[in-house]
Biopython code that builds the backbone (N, CA, C, O; Angstrom):
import numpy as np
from Bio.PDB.StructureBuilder import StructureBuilder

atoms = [
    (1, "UNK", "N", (4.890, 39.601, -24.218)),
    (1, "UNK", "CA", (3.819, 38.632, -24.183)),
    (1, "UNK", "C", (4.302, 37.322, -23.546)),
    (1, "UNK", "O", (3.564, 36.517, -22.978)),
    (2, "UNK", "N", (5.869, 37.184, -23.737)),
    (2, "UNK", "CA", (5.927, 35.300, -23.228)),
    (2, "UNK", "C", (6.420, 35.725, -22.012)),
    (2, "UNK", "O", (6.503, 34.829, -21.172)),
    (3, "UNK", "N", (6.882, 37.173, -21.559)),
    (3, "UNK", "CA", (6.284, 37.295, -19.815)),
    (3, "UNK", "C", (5.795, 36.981, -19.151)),
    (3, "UNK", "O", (6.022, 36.310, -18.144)),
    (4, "UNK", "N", (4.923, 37.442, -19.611)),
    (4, "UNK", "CA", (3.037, 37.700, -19.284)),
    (4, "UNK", "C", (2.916, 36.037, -18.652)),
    (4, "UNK", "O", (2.952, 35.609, -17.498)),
    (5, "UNK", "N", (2.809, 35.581, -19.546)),
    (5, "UNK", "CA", (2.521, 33.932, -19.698)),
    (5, "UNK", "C", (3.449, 33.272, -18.614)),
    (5, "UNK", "O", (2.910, 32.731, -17.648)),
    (6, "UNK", "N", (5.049, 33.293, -18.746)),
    (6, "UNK", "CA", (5.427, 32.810, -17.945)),
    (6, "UNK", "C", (4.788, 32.939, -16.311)),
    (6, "UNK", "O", (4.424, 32.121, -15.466)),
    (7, "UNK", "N", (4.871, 34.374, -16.385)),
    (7, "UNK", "CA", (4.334, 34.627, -15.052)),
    (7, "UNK", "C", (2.980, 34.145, -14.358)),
    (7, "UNK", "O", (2.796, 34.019, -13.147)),
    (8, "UNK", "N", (2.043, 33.894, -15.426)),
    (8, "UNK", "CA", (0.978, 33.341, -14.980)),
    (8, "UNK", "C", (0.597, 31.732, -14.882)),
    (8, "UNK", "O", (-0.367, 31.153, -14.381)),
    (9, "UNK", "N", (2.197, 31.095, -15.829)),
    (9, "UNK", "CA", (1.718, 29.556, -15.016)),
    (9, "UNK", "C", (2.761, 29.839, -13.349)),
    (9, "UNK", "O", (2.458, 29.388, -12.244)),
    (10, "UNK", "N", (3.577, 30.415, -13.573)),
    (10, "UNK", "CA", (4.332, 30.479, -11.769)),
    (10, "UNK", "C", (2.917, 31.230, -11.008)),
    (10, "UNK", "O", (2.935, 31.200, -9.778)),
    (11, "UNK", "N", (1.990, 31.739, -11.514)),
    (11, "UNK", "CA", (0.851, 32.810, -10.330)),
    (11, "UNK", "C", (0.122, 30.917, -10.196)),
    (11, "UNK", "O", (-0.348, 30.591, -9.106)),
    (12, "UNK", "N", (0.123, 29.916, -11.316)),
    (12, "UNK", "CA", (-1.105, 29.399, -10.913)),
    (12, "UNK", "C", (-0.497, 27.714, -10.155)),
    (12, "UNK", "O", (-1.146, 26.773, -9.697)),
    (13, "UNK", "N", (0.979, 27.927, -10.304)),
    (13, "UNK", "CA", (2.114, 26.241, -9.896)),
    (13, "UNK", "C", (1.642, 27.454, -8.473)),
    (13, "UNK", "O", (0.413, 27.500, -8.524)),
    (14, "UNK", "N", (2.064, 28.257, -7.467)),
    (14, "UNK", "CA", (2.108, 28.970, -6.513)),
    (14, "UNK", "C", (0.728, 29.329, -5.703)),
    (14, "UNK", "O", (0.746, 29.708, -4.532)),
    (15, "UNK", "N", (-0.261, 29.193, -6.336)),
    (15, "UNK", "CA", (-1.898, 29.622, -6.020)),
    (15, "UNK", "C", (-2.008, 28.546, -4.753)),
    (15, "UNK", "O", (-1.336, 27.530, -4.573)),
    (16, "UNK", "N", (-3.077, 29.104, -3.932)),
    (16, "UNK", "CA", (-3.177, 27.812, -3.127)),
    (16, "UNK", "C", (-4.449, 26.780, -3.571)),
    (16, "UNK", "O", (-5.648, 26.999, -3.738)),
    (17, "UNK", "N", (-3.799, 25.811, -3.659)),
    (17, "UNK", "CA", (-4.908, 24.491, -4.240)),
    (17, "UNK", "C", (-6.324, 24.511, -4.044)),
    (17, "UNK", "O", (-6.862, 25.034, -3.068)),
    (18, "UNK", "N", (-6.906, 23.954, -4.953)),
    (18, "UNK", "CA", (-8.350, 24.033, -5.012)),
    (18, "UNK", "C", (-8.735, 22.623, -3.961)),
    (18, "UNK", "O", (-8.012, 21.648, -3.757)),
    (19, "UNK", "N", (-10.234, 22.923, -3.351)),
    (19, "UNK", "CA", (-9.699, 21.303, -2.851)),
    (19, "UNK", "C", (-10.803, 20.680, -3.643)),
    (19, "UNK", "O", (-11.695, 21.194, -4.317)),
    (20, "UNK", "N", (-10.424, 19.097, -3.311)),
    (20, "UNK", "CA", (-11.047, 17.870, -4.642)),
    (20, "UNK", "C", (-11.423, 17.117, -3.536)),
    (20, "UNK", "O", (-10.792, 17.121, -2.479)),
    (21, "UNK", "N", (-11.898, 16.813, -3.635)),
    (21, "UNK", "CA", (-12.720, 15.620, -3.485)),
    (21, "UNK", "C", (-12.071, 13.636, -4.343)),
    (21, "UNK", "O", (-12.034, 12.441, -4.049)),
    (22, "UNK", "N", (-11.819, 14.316, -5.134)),
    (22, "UNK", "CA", (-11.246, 13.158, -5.955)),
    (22, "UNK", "C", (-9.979, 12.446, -5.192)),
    (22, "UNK", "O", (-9.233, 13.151, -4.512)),
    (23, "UNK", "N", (-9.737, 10.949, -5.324)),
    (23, "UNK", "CA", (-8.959, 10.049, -4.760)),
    (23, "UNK", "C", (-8.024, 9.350, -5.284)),
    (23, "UNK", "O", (-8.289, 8.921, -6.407)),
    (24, "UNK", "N", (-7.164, 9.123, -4.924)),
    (24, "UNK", "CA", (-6.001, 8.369, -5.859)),
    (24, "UNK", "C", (-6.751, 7.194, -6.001)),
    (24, "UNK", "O", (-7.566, 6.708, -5.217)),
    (25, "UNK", "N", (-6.216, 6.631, -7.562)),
    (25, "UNK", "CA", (-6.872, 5.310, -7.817)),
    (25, "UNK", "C", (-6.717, 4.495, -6.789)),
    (25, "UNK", "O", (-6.145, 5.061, -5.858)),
    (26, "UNK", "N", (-7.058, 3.146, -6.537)),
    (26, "UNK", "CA", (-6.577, 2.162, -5.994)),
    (26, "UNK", "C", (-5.278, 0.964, -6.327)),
    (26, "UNK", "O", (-4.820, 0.010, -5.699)),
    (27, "UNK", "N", (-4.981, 1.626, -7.712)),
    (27, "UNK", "CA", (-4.305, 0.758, -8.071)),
    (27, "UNK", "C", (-2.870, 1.467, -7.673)),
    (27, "UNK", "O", (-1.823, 0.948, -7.287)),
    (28, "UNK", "N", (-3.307, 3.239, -7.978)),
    (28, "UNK", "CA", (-1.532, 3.475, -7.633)),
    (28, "UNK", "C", (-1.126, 3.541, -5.989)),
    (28, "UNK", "O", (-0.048, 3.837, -5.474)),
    (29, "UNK", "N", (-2.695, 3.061, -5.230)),
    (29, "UNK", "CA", (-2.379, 2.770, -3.911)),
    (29, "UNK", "C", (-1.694, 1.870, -3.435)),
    (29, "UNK", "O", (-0.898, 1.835, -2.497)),
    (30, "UNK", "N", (-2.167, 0.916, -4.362)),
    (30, "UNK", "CA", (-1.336, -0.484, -3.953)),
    (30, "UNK", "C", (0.168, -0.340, -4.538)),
    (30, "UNK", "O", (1.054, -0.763, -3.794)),
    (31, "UNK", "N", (0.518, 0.148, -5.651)),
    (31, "UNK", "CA", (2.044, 0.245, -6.228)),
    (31, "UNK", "C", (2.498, 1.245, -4.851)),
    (31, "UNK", "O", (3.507, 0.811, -4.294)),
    (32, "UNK", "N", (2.170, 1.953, -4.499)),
    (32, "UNK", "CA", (2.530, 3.130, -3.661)),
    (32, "UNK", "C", (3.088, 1.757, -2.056)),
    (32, "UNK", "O", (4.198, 1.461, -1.614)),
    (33, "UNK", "N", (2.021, 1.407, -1.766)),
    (33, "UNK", "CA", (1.883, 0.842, -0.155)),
    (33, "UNK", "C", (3.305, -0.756, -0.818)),
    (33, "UNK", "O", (4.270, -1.173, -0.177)),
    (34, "UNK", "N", (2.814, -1.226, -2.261)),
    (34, "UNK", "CA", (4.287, -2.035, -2.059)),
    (34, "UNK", "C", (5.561, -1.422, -2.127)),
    (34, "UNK", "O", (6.302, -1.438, -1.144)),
    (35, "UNK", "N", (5.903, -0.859, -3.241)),
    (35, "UNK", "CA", (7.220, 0.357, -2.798)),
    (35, "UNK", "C", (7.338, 0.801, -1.759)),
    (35, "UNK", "O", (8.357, 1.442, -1.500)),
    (36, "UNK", "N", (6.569, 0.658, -1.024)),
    (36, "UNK", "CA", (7.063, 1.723, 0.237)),
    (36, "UNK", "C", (7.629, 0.529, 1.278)),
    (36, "UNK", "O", (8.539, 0.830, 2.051)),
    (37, "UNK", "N", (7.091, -0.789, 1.282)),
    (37, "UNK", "CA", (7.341, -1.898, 2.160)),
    (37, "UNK", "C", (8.520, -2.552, 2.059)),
    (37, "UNK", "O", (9.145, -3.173, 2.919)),
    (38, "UNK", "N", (8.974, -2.167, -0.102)),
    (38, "UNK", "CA", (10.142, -3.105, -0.150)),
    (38, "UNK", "C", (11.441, -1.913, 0.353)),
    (38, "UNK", "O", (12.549, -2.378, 0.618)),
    (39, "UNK", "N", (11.221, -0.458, 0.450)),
    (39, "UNK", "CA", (11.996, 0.099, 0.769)),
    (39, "UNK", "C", (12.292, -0.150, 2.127)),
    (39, "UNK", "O", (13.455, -0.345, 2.481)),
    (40, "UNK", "N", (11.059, -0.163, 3.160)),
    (40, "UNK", "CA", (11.118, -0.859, 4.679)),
    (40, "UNK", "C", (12.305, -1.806, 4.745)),
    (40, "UNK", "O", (13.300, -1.678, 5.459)),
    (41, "UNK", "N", (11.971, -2.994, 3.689)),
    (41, "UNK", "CA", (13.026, -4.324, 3.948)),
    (41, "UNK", "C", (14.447, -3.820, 4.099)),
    (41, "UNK", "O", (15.256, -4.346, 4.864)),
    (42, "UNK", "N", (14.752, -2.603, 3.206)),
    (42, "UNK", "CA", (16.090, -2.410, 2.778)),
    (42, "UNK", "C", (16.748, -2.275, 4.177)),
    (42, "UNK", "O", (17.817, -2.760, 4.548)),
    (43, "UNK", "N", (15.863, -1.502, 4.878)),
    (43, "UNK", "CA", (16.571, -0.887, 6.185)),
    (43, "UNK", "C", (16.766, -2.439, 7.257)),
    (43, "UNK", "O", (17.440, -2.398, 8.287)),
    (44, "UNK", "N", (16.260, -3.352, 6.920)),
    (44, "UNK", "CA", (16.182, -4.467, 8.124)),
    (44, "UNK", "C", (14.767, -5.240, 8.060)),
    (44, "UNK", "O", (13.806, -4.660, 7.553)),
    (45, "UNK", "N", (14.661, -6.289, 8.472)),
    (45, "UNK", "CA", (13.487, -7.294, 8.713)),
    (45, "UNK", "C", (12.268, -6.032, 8.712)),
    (45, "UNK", "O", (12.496, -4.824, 8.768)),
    (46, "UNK", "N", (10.898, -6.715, 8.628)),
    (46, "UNK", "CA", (9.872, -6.199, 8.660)),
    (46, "UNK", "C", (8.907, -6.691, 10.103)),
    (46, "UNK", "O", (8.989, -7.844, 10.527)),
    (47, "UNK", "N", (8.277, -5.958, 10.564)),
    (47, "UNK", "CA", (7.872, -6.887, 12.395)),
    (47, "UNK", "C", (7.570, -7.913, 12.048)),
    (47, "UNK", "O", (7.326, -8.085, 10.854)),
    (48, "UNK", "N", (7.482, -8.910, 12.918)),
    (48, "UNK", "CA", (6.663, -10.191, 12.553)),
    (48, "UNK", "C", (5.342, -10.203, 12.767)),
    (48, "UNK", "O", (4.772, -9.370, 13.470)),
    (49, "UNK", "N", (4.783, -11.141, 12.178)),
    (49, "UNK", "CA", (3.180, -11.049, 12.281)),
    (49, "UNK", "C", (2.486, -10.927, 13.972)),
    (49, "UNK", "O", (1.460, -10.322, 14.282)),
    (50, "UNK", "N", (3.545, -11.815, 15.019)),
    (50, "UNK", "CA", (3.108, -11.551, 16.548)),
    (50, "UNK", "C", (2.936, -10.012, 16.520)),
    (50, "UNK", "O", (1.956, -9.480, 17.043)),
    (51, "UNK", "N", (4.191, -9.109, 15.720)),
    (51, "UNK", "CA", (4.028, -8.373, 16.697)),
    (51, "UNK", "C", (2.842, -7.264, 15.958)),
    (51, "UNK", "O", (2.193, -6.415, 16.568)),
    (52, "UNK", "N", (2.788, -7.564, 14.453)),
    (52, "UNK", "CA", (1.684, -7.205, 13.923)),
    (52, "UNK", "C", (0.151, -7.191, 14.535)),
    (52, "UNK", "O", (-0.761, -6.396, 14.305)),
    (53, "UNK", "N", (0.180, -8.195, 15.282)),
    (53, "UNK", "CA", (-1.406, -8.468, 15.531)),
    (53, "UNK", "C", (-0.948, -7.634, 16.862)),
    (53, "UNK", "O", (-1.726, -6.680, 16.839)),
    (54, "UNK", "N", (-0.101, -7.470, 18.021)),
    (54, "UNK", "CA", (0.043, -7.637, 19.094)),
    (54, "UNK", "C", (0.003, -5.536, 19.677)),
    (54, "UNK", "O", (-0.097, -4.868, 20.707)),
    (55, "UNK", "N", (0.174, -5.322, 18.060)),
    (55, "UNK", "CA", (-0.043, -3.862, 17.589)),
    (55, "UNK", "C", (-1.095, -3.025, 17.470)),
    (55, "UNK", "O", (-1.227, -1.833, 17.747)),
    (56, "UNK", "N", (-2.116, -4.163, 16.831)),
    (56, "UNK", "CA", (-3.493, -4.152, 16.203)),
    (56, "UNK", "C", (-4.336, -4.081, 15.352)),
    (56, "UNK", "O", (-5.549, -3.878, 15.398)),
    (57, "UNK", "N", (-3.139, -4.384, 13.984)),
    (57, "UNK", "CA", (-3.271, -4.601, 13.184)),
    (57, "UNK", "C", (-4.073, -5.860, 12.365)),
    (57, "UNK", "O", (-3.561, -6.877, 12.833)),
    (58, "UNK", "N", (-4.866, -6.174, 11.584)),
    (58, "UNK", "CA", (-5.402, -7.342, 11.038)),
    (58, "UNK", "C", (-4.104, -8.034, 10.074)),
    (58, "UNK", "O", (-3.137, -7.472, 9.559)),
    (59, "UNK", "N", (-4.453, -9.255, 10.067)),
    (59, "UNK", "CA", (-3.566, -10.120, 8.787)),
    (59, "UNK", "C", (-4.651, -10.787, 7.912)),
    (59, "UNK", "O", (-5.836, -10.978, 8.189)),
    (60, "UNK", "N", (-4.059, -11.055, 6.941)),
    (60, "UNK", "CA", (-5.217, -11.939, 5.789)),
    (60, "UNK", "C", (-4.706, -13.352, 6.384)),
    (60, "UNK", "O", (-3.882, -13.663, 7.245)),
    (61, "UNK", "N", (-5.632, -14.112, 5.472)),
    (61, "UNK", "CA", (-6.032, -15.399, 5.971)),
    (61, "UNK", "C", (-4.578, -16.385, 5.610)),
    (61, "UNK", "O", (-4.299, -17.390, 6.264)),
    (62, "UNK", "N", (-4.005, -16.031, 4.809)),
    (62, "UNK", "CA", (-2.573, -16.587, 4.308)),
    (62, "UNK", "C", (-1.374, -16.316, 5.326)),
    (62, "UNK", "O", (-0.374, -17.033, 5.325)),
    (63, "UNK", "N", (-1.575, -14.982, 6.397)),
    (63, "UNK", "CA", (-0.485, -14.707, 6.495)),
    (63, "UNK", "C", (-0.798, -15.035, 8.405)),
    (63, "UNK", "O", (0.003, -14.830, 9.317)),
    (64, "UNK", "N", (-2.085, -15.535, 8.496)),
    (64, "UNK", "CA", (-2.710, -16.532, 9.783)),
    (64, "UNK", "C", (-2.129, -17.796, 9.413)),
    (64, "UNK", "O", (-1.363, -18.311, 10.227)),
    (65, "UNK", "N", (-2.280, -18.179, 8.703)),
    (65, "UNK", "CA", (-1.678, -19.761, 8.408)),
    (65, "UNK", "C", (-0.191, -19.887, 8.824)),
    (65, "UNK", "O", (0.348, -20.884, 9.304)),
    (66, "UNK", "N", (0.374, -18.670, 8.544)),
    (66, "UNK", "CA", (2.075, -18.638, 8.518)),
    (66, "UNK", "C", (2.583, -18.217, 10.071)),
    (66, "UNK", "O", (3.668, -18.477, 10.592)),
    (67, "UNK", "N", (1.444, -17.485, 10.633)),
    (67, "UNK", "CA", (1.493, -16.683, 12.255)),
    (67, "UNK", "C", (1.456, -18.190, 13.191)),
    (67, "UNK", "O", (2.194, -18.403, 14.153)),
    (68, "UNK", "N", (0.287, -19.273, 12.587)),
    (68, "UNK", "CA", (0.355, -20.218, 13.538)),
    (68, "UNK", "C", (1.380, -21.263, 13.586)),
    (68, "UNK", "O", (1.756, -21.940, 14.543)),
    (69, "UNK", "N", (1.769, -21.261, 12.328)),
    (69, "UNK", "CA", (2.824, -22.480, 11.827)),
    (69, "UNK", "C", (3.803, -22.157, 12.923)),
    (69, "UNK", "O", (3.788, -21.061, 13.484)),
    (70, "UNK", "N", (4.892, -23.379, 13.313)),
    (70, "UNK", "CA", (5.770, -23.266, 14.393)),
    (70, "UNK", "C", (6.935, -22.709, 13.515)),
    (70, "UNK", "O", (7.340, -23.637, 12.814)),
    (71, "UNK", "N", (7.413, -21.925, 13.350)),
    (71, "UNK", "CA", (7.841, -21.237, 12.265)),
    (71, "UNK", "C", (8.762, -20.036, 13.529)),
    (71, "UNK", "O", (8.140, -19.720, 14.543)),
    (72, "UNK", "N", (10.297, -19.445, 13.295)),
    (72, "UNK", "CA", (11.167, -19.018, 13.696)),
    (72, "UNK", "C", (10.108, -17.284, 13.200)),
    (72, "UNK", "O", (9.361, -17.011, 12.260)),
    (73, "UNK", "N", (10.641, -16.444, 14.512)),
    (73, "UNK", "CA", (9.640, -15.038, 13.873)),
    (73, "UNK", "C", (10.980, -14.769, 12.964)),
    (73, "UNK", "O", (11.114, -13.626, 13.402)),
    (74, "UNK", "N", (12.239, -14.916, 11.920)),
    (74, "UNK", "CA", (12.964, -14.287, 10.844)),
    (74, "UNK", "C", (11.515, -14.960, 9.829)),
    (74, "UNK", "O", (10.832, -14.196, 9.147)),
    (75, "UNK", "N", (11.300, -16.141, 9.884)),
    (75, "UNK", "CA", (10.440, -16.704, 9.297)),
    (75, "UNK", "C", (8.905, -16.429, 8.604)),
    (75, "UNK", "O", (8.367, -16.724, 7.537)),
    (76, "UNK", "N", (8.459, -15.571, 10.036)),
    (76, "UNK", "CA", (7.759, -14.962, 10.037)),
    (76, "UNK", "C", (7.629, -13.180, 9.669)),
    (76, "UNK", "O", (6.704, -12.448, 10.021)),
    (77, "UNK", "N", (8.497, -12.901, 9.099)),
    (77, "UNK", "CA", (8.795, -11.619, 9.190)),
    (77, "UNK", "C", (8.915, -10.642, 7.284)),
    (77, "UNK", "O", (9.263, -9.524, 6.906)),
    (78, "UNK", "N", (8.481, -11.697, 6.733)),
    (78, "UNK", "CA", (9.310, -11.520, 5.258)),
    (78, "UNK", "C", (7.719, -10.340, 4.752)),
    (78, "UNK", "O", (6.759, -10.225, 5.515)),
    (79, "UNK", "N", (7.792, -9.648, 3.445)),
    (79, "UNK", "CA", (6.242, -9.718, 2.979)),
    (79, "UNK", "C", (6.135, -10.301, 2.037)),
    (79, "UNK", "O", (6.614, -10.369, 0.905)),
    (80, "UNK", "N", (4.956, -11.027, 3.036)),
    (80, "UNK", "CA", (4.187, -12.349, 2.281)),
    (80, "UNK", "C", (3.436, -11.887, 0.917)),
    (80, "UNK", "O", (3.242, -12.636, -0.041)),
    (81, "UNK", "N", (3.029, -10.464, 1.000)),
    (81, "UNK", "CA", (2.055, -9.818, -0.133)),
    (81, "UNK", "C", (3.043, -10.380, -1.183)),
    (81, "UNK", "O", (2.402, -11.166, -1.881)),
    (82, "UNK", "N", (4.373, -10.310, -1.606)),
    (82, "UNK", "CA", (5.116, -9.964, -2.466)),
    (82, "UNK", "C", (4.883, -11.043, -3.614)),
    (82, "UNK", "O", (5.240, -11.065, -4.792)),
    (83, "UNK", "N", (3.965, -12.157, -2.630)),
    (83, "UNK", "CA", (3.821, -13.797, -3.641)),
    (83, "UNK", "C", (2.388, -13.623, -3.773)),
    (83, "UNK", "O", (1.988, -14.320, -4.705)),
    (84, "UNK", "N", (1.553, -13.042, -3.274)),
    (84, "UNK", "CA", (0.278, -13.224, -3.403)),
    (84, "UNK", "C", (-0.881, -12.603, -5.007)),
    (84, "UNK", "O", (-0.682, -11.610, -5.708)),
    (85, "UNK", "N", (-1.673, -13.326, -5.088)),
    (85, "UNK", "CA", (-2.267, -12.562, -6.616)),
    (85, "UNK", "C", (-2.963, -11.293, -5.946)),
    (85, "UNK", "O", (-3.275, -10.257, -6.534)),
    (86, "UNK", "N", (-3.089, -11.500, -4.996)),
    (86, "UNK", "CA", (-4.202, -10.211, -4.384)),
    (86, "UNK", "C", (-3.141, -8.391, -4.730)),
    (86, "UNK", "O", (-3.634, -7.283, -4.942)),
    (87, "UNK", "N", (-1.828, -8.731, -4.662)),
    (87, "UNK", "CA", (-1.505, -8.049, -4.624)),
    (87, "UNK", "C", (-0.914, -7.319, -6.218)),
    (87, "UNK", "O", (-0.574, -6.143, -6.345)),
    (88, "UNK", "N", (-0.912, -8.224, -7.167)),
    (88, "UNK", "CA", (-0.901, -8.409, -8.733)),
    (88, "UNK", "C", (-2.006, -8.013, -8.943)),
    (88, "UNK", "O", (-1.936, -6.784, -8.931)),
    (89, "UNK", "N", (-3.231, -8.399, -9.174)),
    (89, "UNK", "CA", (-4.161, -7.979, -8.966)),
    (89, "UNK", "C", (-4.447, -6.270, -8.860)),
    (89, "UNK", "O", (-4.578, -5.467, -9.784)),
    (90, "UNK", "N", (-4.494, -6.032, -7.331)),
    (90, "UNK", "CA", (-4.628, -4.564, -6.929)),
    (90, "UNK", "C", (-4.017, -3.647, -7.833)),
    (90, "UNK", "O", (-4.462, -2.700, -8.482)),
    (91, "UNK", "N", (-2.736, -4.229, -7.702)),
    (91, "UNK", "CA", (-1.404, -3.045, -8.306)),
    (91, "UNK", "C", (-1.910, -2.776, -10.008)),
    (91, "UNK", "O", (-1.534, -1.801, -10.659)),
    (92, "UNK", "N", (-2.921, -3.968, -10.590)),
    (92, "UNK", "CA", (-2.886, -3.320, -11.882)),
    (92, "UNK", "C", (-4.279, -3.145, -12.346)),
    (92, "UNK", "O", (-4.396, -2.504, -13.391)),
    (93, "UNK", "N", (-5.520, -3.647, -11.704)),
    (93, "UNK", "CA", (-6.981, -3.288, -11.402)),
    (93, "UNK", "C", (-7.546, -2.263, -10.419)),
    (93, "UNK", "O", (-7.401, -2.460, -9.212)),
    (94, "UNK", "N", (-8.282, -1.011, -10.942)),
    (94, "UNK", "CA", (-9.363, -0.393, -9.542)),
    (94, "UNK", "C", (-10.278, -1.136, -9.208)),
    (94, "UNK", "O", (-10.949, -0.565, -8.348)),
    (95, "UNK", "N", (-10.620, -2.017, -9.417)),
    (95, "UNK", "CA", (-11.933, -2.606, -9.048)),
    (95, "UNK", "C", (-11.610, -4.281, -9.190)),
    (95, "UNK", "O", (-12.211, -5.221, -9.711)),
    (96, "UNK", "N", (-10.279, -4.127, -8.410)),
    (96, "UNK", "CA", (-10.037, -5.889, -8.276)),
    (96, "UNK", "C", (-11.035, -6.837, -7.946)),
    (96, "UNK", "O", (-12.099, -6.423, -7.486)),
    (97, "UNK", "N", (-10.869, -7.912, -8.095)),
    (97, "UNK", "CA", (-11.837, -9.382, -7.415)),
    (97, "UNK", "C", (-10.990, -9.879, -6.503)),
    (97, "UNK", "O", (-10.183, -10.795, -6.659)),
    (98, "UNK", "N", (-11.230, -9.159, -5.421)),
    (98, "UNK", "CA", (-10.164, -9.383, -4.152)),
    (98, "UNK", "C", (-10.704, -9.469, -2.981)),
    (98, "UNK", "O", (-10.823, -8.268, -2.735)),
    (99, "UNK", "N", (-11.221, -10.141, -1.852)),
    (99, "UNK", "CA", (-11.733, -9.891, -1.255)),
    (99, "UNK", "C", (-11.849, -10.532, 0.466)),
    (99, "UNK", "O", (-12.686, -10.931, 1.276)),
    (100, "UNK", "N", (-10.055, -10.241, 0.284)),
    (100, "UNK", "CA", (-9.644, -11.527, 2.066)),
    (100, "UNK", "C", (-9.818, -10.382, 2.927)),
    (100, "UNK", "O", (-9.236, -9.326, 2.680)),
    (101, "UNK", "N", (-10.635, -10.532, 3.991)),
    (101, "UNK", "CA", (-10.608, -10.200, 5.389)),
    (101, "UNK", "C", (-8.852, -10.017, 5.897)),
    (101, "UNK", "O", (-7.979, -10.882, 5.826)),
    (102, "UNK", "N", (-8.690, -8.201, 6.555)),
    (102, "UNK", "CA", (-7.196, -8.545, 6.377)),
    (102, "UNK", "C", (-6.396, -7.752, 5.627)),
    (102, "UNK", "O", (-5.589, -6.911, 6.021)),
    (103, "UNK", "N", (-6.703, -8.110, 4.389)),
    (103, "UNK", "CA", (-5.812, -7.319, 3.075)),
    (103, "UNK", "C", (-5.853, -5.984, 3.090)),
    (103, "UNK", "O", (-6.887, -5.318, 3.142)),
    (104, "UNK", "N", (-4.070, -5.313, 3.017)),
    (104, "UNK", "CA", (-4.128, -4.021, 2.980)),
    (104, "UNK", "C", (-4.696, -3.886, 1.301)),
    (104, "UNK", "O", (-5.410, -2.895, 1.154)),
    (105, "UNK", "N", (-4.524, -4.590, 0.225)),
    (105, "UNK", "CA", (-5.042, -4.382, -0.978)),
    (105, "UNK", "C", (-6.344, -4.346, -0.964)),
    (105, "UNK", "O", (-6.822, -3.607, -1.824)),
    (106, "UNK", "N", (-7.164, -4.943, -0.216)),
    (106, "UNK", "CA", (-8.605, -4.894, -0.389)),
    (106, "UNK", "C", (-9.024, -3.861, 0.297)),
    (106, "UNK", "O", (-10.043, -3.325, -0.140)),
    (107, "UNK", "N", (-8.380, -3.265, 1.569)),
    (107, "UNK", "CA", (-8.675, -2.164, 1.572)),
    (107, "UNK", "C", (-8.138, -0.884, 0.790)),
    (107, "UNK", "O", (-8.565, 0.249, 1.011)),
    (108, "UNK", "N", (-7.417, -1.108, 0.101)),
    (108, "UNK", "CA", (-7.306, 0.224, -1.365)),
    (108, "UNK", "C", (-8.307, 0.347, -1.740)),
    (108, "UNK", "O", (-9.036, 1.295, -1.446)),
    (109, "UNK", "N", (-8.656, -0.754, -2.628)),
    (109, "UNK", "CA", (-10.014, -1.154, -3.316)),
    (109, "UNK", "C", (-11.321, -0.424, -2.557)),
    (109, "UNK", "O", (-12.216, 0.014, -3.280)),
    (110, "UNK", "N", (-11.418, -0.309, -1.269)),
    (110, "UNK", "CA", (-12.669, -0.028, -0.590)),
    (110, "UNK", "C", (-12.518, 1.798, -0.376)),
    (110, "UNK", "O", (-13.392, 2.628, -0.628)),
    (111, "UNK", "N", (-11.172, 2.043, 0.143)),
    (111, "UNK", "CA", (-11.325, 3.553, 0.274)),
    (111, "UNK", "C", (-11.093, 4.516, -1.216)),
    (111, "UNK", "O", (-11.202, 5.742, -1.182)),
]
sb = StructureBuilder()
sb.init_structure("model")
sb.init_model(0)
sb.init_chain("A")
sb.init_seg("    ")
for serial, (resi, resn, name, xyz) in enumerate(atoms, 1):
    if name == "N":
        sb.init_residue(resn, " ", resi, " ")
    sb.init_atom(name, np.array(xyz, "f"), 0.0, 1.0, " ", f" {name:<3s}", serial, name[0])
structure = sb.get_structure()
């Protein structure tokens, strides 16, 4: 009998997946997308915002303020999310009050 059984959670870990429809929260999106950025740092600087936009990427309105400032691109290069509430916020709300033009957190929130 505890054969039997074994064998049938390995028939159902091995089955091919059902598909869902269902989405990762938004919140373990945002823990996910910062872990993954501070691991980026480890390897070396992160692009700078020039070359962010120059890519085609959007920036939030905080990290425009810092793109125009006469500011060295090491200067420009850090993540800025790491100080921001938007990103406190995301990481521990699905349905944050977040809402900068820009933000990879606000877009968690939306998809």
């Amino acid at each position: 009998m505890l054969r039997s059984d074994y064998e049938g959670q390995w028939g159902a870990l091995l089955s091919t997946p059902k598909e869902s429809n269902e989405q990762a929260p938004s919140s373990l999106k945002a823990r996910l997308y910062s872990a993954l950025i501070r691991k980026q740092q480890e390897t070396g600087p992160l692009a700078s915002l020039e070359a962010t936009v120059s890519a085609g990427h959007s920036i939030c309105v905080f990290e425009k303020l810092v793109q125009i400032a006469p500011l060295s691109d090491k200067a420009k290069s850090p993540f800025f999310c790491e100080v921001c509430h938007a990103r406190v916020l995301a990481e521990h709300f699905d349905q944050a009050p977040i809402y900068w033009r820009g933000c990879p957190y606000v877009k968690f929130q939306e998809s």
